[in-house]
Biopython code that builds the backbone (N, CA, C, O; Angstrom):
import numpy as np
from Bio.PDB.StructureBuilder import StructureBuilder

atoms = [
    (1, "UNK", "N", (61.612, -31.414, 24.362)),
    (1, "UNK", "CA", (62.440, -30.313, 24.770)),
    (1, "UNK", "C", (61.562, -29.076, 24.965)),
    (1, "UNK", "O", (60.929, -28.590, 24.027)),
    (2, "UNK", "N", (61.545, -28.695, 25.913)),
    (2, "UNK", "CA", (61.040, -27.138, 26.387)),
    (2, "UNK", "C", (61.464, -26.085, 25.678)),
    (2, "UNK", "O", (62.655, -25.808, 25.815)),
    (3, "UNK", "N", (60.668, -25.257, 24.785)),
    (3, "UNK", "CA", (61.100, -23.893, 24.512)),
    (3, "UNK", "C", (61.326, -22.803, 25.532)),
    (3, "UNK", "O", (60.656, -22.613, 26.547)),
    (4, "UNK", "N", (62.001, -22.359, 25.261)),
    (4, "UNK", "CA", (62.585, -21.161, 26.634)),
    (4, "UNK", "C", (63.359, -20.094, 25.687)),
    (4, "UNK", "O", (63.644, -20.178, 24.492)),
    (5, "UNK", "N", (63.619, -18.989, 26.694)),
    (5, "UNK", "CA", (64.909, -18.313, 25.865)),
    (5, "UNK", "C", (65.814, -18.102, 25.573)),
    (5, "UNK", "O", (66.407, -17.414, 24.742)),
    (6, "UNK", "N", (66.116, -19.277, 26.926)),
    (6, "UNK", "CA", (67.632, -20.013, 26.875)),
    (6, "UNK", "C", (67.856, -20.924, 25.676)),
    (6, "UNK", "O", (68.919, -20.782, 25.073)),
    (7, "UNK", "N", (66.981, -21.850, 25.250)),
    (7, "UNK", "CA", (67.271, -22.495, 24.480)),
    (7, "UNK", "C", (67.205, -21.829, 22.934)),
    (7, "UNK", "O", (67.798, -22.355, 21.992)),
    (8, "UNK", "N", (66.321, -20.473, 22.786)),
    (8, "UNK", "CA", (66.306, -19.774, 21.876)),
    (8, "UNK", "C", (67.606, -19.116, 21.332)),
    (8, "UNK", "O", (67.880, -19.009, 20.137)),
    (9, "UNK", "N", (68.473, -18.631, 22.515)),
    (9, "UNK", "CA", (69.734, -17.820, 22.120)),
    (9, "UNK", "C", (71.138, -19.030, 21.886)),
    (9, "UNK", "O", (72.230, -18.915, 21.329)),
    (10, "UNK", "N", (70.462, -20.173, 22.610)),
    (10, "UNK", "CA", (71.572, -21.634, 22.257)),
    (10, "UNK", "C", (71.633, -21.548, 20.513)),
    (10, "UNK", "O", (72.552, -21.448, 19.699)),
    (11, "UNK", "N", (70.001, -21.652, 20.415)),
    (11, "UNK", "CA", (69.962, -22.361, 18.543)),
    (11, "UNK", "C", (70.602, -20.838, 18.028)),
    (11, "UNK", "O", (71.675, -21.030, 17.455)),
    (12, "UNK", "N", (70.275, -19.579, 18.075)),
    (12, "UNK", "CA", (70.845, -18.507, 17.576)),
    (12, "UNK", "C", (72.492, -18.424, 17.343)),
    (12, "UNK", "O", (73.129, -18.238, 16.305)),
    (13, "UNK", "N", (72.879, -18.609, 18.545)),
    (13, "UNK", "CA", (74.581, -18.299, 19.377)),
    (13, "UNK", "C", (75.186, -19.383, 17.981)),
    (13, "UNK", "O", (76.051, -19.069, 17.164)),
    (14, "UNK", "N", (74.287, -20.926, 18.061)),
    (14, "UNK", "CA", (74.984, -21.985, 17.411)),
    (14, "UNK", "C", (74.334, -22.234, 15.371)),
    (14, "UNK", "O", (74.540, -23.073, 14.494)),
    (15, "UNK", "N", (73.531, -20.946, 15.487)),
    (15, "UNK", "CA", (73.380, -21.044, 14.099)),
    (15, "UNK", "C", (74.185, -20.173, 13.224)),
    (15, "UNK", "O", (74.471, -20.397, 12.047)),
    (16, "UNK", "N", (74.582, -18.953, 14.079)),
    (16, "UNK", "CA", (75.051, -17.967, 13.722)),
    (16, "UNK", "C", (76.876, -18.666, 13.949)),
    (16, "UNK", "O", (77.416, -18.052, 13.030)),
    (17, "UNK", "N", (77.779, -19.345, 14.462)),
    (17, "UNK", "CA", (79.013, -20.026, 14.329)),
    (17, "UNK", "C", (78.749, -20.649, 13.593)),
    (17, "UNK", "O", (79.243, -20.001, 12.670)),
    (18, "UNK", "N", (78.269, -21.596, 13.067)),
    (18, "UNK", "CA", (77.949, -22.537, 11.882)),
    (18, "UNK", "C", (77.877, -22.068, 10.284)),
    (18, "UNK", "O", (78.155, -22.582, 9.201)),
    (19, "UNK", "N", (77.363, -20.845, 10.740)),
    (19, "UNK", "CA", (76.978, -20.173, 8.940)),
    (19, "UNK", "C", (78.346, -19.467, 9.270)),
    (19, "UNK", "O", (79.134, -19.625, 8.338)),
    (20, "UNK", "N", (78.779, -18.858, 10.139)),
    (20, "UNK", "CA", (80.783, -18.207, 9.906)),
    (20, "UNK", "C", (81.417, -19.105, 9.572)),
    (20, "UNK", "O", (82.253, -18.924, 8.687)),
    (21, "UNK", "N", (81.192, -20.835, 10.357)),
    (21, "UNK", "CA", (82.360, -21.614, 9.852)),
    (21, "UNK", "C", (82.368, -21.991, 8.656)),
    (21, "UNK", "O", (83.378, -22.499, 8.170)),
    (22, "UNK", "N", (81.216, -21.809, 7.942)),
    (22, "UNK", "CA", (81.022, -21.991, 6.102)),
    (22, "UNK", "C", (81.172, -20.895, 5.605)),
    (22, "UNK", "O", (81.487, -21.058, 4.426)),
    (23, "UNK", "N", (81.135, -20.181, 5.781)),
    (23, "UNK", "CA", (81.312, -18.820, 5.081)),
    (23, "UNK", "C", (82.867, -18.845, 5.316)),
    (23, "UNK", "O", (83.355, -18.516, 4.235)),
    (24, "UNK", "N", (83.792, -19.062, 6.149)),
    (24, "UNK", "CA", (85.215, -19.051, 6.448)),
    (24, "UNK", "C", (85.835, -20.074, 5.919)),
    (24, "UNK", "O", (87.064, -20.067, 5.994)),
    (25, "UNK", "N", (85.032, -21.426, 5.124)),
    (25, "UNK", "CA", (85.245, -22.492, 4.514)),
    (25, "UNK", "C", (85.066, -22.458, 3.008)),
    (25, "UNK", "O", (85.632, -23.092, 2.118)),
    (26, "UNK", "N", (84.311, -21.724, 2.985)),
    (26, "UNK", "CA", (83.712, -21.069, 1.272)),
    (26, "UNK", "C", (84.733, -19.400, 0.752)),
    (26, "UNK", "O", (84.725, -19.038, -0.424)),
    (27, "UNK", "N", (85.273, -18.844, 1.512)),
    (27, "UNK", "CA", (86.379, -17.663, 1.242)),
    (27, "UNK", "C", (87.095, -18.067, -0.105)),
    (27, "UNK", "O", (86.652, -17.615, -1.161)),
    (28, "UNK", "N", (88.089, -18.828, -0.098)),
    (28, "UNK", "CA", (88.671, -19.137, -1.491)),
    (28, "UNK", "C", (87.738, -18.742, -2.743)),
    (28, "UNK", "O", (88.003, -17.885, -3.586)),
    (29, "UNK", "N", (86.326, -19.734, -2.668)),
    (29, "UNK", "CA", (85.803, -19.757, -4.127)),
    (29, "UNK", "C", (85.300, -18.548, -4.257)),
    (29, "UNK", "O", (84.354, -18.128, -3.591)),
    (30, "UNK", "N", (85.968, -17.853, -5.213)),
    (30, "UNK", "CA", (85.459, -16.300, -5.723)),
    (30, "UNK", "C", (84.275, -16.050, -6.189)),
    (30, "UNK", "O", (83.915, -14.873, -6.189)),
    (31, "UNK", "N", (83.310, -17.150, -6.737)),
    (31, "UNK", "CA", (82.296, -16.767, -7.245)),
    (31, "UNK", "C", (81.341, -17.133, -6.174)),
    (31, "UNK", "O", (80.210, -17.331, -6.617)),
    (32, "UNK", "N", (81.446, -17.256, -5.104)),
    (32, "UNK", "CA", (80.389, -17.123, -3.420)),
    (32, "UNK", "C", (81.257, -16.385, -2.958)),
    (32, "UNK", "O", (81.862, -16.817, -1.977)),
    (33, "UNK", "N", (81.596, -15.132, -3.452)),
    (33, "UNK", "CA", (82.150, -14.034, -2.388)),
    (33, "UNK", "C", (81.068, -12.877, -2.104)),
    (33, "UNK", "O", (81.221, -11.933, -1.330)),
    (34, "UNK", "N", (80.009, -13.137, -2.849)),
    (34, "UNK", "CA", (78.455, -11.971, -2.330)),
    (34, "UNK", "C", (78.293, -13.016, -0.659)),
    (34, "UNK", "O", (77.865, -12.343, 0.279)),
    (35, "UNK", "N", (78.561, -14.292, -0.383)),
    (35, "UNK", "CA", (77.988, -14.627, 0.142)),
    (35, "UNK", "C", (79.033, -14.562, 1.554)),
    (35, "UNK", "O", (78.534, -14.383, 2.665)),
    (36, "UNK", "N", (80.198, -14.693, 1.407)),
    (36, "UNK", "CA", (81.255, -14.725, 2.296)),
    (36, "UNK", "C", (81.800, -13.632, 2.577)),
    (36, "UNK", "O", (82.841, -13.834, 3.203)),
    (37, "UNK", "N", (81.549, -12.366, 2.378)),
    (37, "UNK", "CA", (82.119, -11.010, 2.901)),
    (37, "UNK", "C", (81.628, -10.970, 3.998)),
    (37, "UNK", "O", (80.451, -11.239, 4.236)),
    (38, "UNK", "N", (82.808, -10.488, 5.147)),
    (38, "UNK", "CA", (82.107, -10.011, 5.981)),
    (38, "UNK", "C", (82.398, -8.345, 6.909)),
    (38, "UNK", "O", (83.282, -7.492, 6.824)),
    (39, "UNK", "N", (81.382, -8.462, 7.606)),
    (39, "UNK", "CA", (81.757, -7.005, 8.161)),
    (39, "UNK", "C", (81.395, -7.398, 9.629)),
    (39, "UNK", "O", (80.716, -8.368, 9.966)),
    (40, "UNK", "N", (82.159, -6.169, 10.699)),
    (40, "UNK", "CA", (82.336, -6.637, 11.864)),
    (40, "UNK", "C", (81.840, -5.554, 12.438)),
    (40, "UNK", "O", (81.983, -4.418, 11.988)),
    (41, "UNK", "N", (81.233, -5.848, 13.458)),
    (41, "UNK", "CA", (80.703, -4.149, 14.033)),
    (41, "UNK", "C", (81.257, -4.195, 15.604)),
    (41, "UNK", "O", (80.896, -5.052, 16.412)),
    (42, "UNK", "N", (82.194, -3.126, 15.893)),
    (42, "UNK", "CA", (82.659, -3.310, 17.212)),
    (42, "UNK", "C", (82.444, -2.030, 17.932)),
    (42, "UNK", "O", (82.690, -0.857, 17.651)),
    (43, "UNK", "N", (81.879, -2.659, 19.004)),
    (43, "UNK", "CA", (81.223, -1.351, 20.587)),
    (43, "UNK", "C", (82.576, -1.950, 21.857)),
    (43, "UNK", "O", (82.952, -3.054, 22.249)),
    (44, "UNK", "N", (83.050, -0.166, 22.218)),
    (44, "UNK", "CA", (83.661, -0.653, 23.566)),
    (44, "UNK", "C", (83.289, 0.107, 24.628)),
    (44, "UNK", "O", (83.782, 1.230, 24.732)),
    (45, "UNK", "N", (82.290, -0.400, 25.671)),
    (45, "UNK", "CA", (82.371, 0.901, 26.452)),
    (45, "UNK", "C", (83.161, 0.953, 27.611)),
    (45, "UNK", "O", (83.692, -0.136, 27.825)),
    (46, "UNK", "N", (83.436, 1.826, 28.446)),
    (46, "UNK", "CA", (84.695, 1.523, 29.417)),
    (46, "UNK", "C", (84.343, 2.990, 30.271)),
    (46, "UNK", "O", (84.204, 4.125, 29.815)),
    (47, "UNK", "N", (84.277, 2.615, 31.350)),
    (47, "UNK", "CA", (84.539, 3.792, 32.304)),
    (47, "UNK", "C", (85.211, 3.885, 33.362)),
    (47, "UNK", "O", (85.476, 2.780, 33.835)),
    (48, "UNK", "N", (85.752, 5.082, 34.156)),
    (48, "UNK", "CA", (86.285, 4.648, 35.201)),
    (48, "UNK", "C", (85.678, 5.568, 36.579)),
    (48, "UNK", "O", (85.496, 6.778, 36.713)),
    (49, "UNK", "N", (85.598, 5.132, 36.928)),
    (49, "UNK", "CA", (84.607, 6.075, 38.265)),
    (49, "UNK", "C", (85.161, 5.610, 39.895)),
    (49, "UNK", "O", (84.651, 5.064, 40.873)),
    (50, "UNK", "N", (86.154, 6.031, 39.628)),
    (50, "UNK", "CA", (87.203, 5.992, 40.527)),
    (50, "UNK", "C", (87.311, 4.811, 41.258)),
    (50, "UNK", "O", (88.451, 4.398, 41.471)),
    (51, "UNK", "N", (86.487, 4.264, 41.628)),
    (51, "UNK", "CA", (86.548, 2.974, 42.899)),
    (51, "UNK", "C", (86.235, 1.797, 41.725)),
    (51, "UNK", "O", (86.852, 0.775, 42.024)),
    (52, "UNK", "N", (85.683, 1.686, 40.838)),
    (52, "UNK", "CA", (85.577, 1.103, 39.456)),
    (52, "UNK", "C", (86.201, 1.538, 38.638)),
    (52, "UNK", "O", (86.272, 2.752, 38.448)),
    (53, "UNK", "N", (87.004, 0.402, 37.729)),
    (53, "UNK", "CA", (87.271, 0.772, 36.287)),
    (53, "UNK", "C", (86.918, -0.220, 35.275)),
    (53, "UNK", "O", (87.301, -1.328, 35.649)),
    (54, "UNK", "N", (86.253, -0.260, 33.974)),
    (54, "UNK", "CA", (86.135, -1.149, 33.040)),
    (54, "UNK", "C", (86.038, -1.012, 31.885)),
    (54, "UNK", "O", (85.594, 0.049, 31.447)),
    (55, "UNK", "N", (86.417, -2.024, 31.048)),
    (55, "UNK", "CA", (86.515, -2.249, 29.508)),
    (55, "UNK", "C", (86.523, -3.210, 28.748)),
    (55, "UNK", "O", (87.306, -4.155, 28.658)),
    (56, "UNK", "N", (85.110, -2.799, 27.876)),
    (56, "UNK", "CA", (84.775, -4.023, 27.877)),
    (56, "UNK", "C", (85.064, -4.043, 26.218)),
    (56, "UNK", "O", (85.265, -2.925, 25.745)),
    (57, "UNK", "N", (85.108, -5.118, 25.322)),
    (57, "UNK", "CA", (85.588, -5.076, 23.965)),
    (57, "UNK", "C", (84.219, -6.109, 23.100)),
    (57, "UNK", "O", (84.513, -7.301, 23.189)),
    (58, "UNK", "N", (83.380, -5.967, 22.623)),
    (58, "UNK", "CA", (82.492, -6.530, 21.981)),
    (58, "UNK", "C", (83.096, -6.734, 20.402)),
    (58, "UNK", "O", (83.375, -5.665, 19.859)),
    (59, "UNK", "N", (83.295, -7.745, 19.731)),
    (59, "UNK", "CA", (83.392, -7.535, 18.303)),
    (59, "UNK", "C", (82.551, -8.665, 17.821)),
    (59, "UNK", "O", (82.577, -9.843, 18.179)),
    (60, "UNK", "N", (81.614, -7.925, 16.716)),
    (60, "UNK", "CA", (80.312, -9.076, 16.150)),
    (60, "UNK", "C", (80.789, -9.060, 14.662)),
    (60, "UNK", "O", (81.082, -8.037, 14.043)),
    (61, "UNK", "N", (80.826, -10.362, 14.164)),
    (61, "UNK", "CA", (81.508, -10.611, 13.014)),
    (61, "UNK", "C", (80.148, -11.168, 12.093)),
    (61, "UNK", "O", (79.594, -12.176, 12.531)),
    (62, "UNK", "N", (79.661, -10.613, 10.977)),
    (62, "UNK", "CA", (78.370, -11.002, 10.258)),
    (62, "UNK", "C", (78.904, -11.027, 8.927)),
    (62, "UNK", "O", (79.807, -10.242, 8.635)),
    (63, "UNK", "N", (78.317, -12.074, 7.846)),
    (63, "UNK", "CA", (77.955, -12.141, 6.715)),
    (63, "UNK", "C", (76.743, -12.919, 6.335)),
    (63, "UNK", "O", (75.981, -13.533, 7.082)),
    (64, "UNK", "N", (76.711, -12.812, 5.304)),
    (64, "UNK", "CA", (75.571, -13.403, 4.423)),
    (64, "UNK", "C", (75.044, -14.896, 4.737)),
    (64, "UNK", "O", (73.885, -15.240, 4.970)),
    (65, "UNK", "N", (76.243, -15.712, 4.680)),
    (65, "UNK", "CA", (75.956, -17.175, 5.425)),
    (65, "UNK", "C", (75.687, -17.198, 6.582)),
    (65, "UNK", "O", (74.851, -18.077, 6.790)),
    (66, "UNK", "N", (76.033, -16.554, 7.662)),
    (66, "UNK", "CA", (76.010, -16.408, 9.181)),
    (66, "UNK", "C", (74.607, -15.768, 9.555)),
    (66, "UNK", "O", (74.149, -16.157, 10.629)),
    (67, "UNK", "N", (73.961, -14.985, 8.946)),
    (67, "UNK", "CA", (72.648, -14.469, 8.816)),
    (67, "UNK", "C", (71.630, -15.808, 8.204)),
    (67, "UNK", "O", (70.577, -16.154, 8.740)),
    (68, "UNK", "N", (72.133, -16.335, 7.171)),
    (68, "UNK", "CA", (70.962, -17.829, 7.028)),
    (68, "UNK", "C", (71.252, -18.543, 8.285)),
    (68, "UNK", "O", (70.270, -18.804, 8.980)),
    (69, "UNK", "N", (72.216, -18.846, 8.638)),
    (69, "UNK", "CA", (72.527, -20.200, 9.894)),
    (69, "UNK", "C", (71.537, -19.468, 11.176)),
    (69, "UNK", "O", (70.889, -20.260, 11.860)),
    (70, "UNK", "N", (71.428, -17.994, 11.489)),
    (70, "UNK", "CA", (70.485, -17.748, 11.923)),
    (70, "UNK", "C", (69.094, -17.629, 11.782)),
    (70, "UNK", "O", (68.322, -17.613, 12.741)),
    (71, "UNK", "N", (68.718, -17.537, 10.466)),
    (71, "UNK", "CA", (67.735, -17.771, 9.976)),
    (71, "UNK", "C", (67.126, -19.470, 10.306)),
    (71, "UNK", "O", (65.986, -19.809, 10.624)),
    (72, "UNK", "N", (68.244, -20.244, 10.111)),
    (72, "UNK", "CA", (67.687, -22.129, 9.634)),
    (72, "UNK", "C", (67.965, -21.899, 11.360)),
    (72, "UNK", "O", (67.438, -22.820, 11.983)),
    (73, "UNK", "N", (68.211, -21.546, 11.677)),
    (73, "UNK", "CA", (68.142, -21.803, 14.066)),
    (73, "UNK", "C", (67.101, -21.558, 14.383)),
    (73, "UNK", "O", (66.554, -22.374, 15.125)),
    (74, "UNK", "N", (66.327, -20.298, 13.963)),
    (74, "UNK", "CA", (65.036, -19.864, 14.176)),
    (74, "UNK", "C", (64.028, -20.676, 13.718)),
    (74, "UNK", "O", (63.098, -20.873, 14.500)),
    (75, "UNK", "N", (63.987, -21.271, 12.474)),
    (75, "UNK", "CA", (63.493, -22.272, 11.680)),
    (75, "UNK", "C", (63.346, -23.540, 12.488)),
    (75, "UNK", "O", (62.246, -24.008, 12.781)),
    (76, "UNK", "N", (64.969, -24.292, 12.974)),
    (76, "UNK", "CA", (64.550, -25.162, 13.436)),
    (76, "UNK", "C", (63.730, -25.151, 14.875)),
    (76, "UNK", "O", (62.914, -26.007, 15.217)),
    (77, "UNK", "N", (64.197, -23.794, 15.772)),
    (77, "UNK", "CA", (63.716, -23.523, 17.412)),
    (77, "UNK", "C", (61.962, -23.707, 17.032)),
    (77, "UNK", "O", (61.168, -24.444, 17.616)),
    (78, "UNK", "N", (61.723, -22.896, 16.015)),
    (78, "UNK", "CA", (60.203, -22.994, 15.806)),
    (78, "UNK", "C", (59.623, -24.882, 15.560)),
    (78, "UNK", "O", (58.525, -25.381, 15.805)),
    (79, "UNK", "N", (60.690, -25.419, 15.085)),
    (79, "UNK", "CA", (60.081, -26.984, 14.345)),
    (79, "UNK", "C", (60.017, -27.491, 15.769)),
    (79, "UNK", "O", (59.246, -28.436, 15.942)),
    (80, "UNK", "N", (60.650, -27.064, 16.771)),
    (80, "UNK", "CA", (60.697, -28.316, 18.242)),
    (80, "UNK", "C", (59.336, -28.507, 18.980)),
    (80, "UNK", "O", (59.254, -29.282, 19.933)),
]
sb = StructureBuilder()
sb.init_structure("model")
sb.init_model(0)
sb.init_chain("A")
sb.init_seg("    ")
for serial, (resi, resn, name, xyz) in enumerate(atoms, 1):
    if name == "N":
        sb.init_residue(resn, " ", resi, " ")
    sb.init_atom(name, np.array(xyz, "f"), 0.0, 1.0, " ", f" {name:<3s}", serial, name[0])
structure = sb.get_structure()
């Protein structure tokens, strides 16, 4: 498999859903809640310039697990 930066933001995009879907699977147990909080950081920019109008809605959802799953993507992109 070819490294590229396409395939770089694949392992990222899919390490970073993987560590949310455990972290969203791990919520209940209270004593991995350092690890399952999360915080969301949301940008909208939108303008309208008369012959154009747009709006756009970004929301990035991060915790603690979702930051390793990016971490072990980078890990593995480097092992290929």
């Amino acid at each position: 498999m070819k490294k590229n930066a396409g395939v770089l933001i694949l392992f990222l995009l899919l390490g970073w859903l993987i560590g949310e879907w455990i972290a969203t699977l791990l919520e209940p147990v209270a004593i991995l809640s350092f690890l399952t909080k999360s915080t969301t950081i949301e940008w909208s920019p939108s303008a309208n310039l008369n012959i154009i109008r747009y709006n756009i809605e970004l929301h990035l959802k991060l915790s603690l697990l979702s930051l390793l799953g990016v971490v072990a993507a980078i890990w593995l992109y480097r092992r290929l």
